[in-house]
Residue, then its C-alpha position, 0 to 999 in steps of 0.5 A: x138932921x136933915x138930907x135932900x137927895x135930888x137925883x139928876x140923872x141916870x135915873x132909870x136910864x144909864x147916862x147923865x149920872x148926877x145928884x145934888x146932895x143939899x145938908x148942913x147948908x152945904x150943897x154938892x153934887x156927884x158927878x155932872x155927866x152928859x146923856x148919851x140916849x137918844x131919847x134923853x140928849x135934849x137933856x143936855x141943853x136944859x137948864x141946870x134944876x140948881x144954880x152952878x154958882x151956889x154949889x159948894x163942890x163936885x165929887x166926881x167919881x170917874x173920867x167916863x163921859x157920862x160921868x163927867x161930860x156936863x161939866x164944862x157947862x156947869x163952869x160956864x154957868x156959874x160954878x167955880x168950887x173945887x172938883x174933887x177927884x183922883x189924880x188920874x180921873x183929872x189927868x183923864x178927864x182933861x183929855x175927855x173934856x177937850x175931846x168931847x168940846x172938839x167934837x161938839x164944835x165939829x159936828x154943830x158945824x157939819x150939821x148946821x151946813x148939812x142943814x142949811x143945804x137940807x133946807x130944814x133944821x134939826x132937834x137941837x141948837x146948830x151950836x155947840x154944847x160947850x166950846x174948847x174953852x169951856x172945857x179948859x176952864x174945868x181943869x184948874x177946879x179939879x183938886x185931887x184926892x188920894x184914895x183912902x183920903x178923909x175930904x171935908x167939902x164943907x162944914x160938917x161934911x166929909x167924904x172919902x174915896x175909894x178904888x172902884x176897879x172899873x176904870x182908871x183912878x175911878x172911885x166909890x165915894x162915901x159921904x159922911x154928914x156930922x150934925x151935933x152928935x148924929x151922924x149919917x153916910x151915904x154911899x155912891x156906888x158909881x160904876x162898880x168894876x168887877x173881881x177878877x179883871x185884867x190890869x185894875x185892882x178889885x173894887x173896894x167894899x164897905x161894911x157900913x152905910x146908911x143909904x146906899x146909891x147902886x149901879x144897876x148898869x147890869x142889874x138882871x144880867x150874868x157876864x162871863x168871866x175873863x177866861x171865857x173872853x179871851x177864848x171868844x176873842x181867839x174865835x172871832x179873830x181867827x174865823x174872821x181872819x179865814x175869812x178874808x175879812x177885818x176885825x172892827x172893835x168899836x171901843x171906849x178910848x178910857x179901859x176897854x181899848x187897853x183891856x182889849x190890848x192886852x187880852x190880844x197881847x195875851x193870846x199873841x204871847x200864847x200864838x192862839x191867834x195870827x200876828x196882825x196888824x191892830x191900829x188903834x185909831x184914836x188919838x184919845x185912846x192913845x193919850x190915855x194909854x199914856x196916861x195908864x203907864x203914868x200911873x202904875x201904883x193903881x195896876x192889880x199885881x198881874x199886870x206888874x208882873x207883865x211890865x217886870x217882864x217887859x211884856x207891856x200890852x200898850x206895846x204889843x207886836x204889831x200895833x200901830x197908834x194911829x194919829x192923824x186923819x191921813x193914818x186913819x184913813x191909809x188903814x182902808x188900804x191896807x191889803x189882808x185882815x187887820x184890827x182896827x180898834x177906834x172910838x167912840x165906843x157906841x158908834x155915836x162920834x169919832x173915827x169909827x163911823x168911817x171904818x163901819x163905812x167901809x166894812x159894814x156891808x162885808x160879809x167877810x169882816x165882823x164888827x165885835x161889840x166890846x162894851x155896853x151899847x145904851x138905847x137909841x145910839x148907832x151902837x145899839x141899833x146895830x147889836x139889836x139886829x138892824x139890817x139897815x143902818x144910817x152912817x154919816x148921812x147914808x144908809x147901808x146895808x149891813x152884811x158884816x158879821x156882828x159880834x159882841x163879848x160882853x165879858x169886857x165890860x168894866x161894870x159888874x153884873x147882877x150877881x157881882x153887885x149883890x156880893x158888894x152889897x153883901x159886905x154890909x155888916x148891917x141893913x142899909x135905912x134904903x137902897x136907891x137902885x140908880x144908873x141902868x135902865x128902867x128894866x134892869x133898875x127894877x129888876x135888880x131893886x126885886x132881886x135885892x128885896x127878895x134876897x135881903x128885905x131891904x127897903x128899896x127903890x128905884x127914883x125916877x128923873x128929878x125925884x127928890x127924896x129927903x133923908x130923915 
């Protein structure tokens, strides 16, 4: 028995999770999802390393955009097998995808006549990544699996999902390859969600697997827990109120807008903070809150006891659903503190560029960082401590307050990934440490040696590895 592993992406670095899987004649891949690193978009306009037309199927583990984001590209390249997923990663990916392919279009536009007035061009193609259309002939390919479903993908190669807990219908995914009678599993973590987090269950565990592919997202860091949270939230809005200023959350319109709905709803029902006015400014947002309270069978048992009690957080006192662009921009006029949650969650697109405009350079407001920021976005040059940063084509100072929680973050750290991988009845044949960057990848591979001897390594970019 022979298993060819090529890893595509998220490798040594955080966006652009892809494998191929090459066994039995049968070739897969996990996830196709877009690079979001400075450093690394170009890779987005590269040449698939494989033919789209000679994949037999996609296991995708969830709707995140770097999990998902190149596939409408791989469809208009060829593939035309079936995408397989929970319902509610299909119903959430859908909205992603279309989302995603407007903004392509929108900004290949703005920057081919921002360009052409510059006189100069720019790093990458003044087209589109992928078009409407393309993300549209995605949706008919998903084929939806049920958590705890046996799939067979091909011949002699089965796969099973199971819950994640890290967003909406996200999924761990085991891949079992039968050959006469040897038999081998390879587990793909992808993104690992934490114990002990409002509205999803806890991640799944598995007590064995031959090989083992890792997040590593927060492999040398420690988060706080929920509690903790809530109670910085708490401050950074009532100083924040006191001071005159807005509260700005830029936010993942997937989870950590409603994890952050209903952390405020929480300390709205316990009158730890003012009644505010909280605008979530994003259509995308908005769509899959919907598509949250569509799915309430994959809810842990706190957030049912809410909704028996109609203290839904998707409609909290107060809360404004922002959806047109007139709306968003009529926030700005609003006189006292509001909260303004918008996407894009790294500041790299969408509505919120336009509220760091107007609130950046005020020292009275704060800008609080609810997610991880990957290297080289607007996001993470803010949270490093830029005094200067350049929005939509000017620069501006910044003066506001910069904040960041990092317990709402819907990965595990370092210490919540080892005791998933402590389940394992027995030592994995290899641990491939995947999906953070270079530093952390590494960092958590030594931890993992040190703590358990277990062969482990981190692949690099394109790496092939065979599995014996």
């Amino acid at each position: 028995m022979k298993i060819d592993i090529s890893f595509l992406g998220a490798a040594q670095n955080v966006t652009g999770s892809c494998f191929l899987v090459e066994t039995n004649g049968v070739r897969l891949l996990v996830d196709c999802g877009i690079y979001q690193e400075r450093e690394f978009i170009h890779r987005n306009w590269d040449s698939f390393p494989f033919s789209p037309d000679a994949l037999d199927a996609v296991l995708l583990t969830h709707a995140h955009l770097d999990h998902c984001g190149l596939l409408p590209k791989l469809v208009r390249e060829g593939f035309n097998g079936s995408i397989y997923c929970t319902a509610a990663t299909a119903d959430i990916a859908k909205i992603i995808l279309m989302d995603s392919a407007r903004i392509q279009e929108e900004d290949a536009e703005f920057k081919g006549r921002r360009h052409r007035r510059e006189g100069r061009r720019g790093a990458h193609p003044e087209v589109p990544l992928y078009t409407t259309d393309d993300a549209s002939a995605v949706f008919p390919l998903f084929s939806h699996v049920e958590y705890g479903e046996e799939v067979e993908v091909g011949e002699g190669v089965e796969a099973v999902f199971r819950d994640a807990g890290h967003v909406l219908g996200s999924a761990m995914i085991k891949v079992r390859v039968k050959d006469n009678r040897e038999e081998r599993t390879i587990l793909f973590s992808g993104d690992v969600g934490r114990h002990d987090r409002p509205i999803l269950r806890d991640p799944t565990t598995f007590e064995d697997a031959d090989y083992v592919l890792v997040e590593s997202t927060y492999g040398n860091r420690l988060l706080p827990d929920a509690g903790h949270t809530t109670d910085e939230l708490a401050e950074v809005i009532n100083s924040t109120v006191d001071a005159g200023g807005n509260i700005v959350i830029p936010s993942f319109a997937l989870e950590r807008a409603q994890e952050v709905l209903y952390c405020l709803n929480e300390l709205l029902l316990e009158n730890r903070v003012p009644h505010l006015l909280t605008f979530v400014d994003s259509p995308m947002a908005i769509r899959i809150t919907e598509v949250f309270e569509r799915h309430p069978g994959l809810f842990d048992e706190e957030m049912l006891a809410l909704l028996r009690k109609g203290e839904s957080p998707f409609d909290l006192p107060g809360l404004t659903l922002v959806r047109t662009v007139g709306e968003s921009k009529a926030i700005n006029r609003v006189k006292g503190s509001v909260v303004v949650i918008a996407g894009s969650g790294m500041c790299t697109g969408g509505r919120i560029k336009h509220h760091l405009v107007t609130n950046i350079s005020r020292a009275e407001s704060t800008v609080l960082f609810v997610g991880y920021q990957a290297k080289g976005t607007l996001g993470r040059r803010i949270t490093d401590g830029a005094r200067r940063v350049r929005i939509l084509g000017q620069h501006y100072p910044v003066r506001a307050r910069i904040a960041r929680l990092n317990g709402f973050s819907a990965h595990a750290d370092r210490d919540q990934l080892f005791r998933w991988l402590s389940v394992l009845k027995r030592p994995p044949r290899q641990v491939f440490v995947v999906h953070g960057e270079k530093e952390a990848a590494h960092d958590f591979a030594h931890f993992l040696r040190q703590e358990t001897g277990w062969e482990t390594s981190v692949p690099g970019y394109r790496d092939r590895v065979v599995l014996e």
